[in-house]
N, C-alpha and C positions, 0 to 999 in steps of 0.2 A: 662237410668242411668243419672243422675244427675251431673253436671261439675262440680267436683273437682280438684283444682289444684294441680298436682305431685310437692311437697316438697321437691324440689332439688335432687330427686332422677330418675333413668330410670324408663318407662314403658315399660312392659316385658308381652306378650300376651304367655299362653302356653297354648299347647288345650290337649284332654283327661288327664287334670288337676285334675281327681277326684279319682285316684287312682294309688299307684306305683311310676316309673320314673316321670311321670308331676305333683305328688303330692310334690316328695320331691324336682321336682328342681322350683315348686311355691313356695316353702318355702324358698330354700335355697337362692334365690331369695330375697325375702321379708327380711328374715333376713343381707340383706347386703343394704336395705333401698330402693328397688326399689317396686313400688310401680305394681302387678300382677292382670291380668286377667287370671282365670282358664276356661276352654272352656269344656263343656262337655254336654252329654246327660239328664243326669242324676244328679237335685238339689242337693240331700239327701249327694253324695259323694262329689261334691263340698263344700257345706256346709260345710262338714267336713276336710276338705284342710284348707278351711280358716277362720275354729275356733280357735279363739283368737288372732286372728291377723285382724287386720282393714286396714292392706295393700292391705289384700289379696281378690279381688272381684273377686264373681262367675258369669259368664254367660251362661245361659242354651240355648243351641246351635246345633243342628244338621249339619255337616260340609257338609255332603253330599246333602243339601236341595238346592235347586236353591235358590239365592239371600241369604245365610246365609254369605258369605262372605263379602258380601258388607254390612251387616249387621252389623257384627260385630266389622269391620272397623270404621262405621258410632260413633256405640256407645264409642269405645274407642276414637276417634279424639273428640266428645263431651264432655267426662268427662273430660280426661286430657290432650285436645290438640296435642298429641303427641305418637309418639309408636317405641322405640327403638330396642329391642328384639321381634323376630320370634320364639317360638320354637311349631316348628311342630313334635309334639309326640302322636297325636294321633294315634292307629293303630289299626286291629281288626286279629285272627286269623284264619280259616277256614281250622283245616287240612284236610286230606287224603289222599289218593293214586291218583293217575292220571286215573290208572280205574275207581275209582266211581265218581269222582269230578264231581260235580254239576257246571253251569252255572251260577247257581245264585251265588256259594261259590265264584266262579271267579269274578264273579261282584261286589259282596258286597265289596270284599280287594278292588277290582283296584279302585270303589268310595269313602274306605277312608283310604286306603293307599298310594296311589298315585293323584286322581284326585281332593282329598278335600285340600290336603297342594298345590299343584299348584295351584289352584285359589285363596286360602287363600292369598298362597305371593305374587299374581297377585294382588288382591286387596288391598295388604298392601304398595304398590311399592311407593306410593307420601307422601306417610307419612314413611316407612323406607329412602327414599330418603333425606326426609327435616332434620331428624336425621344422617345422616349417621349410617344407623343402622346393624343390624344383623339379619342374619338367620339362626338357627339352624336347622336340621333335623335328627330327630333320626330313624337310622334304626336297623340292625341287623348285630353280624358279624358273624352268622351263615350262611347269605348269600355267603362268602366266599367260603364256602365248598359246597359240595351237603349236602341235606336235604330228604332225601327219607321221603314220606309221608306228606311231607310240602312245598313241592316245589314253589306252587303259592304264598305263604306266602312269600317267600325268594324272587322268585321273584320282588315282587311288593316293597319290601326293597333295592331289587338291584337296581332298576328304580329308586328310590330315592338318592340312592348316585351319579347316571348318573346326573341325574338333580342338584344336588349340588354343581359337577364340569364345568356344563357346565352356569349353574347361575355366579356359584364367577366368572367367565368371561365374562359374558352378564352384571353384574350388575356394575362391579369395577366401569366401569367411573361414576357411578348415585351415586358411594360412599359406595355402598354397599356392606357386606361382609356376604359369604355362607360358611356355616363346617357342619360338621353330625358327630353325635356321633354312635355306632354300639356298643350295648351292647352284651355280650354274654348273660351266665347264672346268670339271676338277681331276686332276691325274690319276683315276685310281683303276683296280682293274674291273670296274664295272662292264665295260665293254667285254672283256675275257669271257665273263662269267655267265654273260647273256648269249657266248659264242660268234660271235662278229668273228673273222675273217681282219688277218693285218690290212684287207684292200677295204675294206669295211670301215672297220675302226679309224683306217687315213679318210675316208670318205665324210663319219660322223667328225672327226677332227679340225677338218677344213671348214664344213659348215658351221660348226661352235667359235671357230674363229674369226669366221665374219660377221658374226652377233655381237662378236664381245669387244666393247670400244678398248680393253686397256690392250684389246691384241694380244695375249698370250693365255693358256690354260693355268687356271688356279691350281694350286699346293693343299693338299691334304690339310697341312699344318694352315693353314690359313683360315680354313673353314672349324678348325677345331679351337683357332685363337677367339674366336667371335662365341662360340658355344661356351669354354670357361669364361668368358667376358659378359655374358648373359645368364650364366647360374652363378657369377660370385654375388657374396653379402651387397656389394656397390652397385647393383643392379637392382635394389630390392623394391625400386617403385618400380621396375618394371613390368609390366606383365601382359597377356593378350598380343602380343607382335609377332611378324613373321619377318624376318629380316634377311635381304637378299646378299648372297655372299657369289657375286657373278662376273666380277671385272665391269659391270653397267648394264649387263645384257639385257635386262629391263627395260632400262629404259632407253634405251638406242630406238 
């Protein structure tokens, strides 16, 4: 990429950017003037994030590759000098029971649900440092409860919010500040991607909606309003939280 200078505005890296929760908070982003890297596998869904907007640049990225983080790192301090915002929302599902669960199913979550945003924010540490910047991590707050059938999924969500607490206290003095947002039931195509079945996905739908007191599936945009509302300047005591964006599911 080519060094463009950020037009008074933050740079805001969010990875699995090309569909969903890191679609709409690349956007939601972009529209408040900050200038976004979307991180994904896959061009065709980036592309599409950040059609018609010139804020918004795509980098095609496997998180879990040796050296993709210092990669990535590399190219954003080149374009724009600088990289304010973290949000680590890429994540992949693998359900099933604990009887049949495969080794690989276990391996593929722990390398990008957990092992690719640690090293992400490992490598992003001297340039969120020079910013006093932020990290966001989105997990799950389904994690809260049990999860029968999904367990390693929730898992590897809970280890993320471990890591978020124990960051906004390793990083404070470097200036740094860590949150994690924990969606519930949110409309995105998660369920596709994991290959659920339309009788499936109506199956996982019902149940999500008997958890969730406001009665209805959360908006992408909803969950990405609460993530710019936790990396802006106004938020800057905050740090160390995991904040549940669920319609109540929690606490029902």
């Amino acid at each position: 990429m080519s060094r463009i200078a950020s037009p008074g505005g933050r740079v805001v890296v969010v990875t699995g950017g090309g569909t969903g929760i890191g679609r709409a908070t690349a956007r939601a982003f972009a529209a408040e003037g900050a200038r976004v890297i979307v991180i994904g596998r896959r061009r065709g869904v980036l592309e599409e994030t950040a059609a018609g907007d010139g804020r918004i640049v795509p980098l095609v990225a496997d998180l879990t590759s040796d050296g993709e983080p210092e990669r990535i790192v590399h190219s954003v301090r080149e374009r724009f000098g600088r990289l304010d915002v973290l949000v680590n929302n890429a994540g992949i599902v693998r359900g099933g029971e604990l009887a049949a669960v495969s080794a690989e199913a276990i391996s593929a979550q722990l390398a990008t649900n957990v092992v690719a945003p640690v090293m992400l924010t490992r490598a992003a540490l001297s340039v969120l440092e020079a910013s006093r910047g932020v990290v966001v991590n989105v997990s799950t707050s389904v994690g809260y409860r049990a999860w029968p059938g999904n367990s390693i999924y929730a898992a590897t969500k809970t280890a993320l919010e471990s890591l978020t607490r124990s960051w906004a206290v390793e990083l404070a003095s470097r200036g740094i500040r860590v949150v994690a947002v924990a969606p519930g039931a949110i409309d995105t195509p998660i369920g596709e991607h994991q290959g659920l079945t339309p009788a499936q996905l109506a199956a996982v739908r019902e149940w999500q909606l008997a958890r969730t007191p406001l009665g209805r599936i959360g908006r992408p945009e909803e969950v990405a309003g609460v993530i710019v509302a936790l990396a802006a300047p106004a938020a800057s005591f905050v740090t160390g939280v995991v904040l549940s964006v669920d319609g109540g599911a929690v606490v029902a």
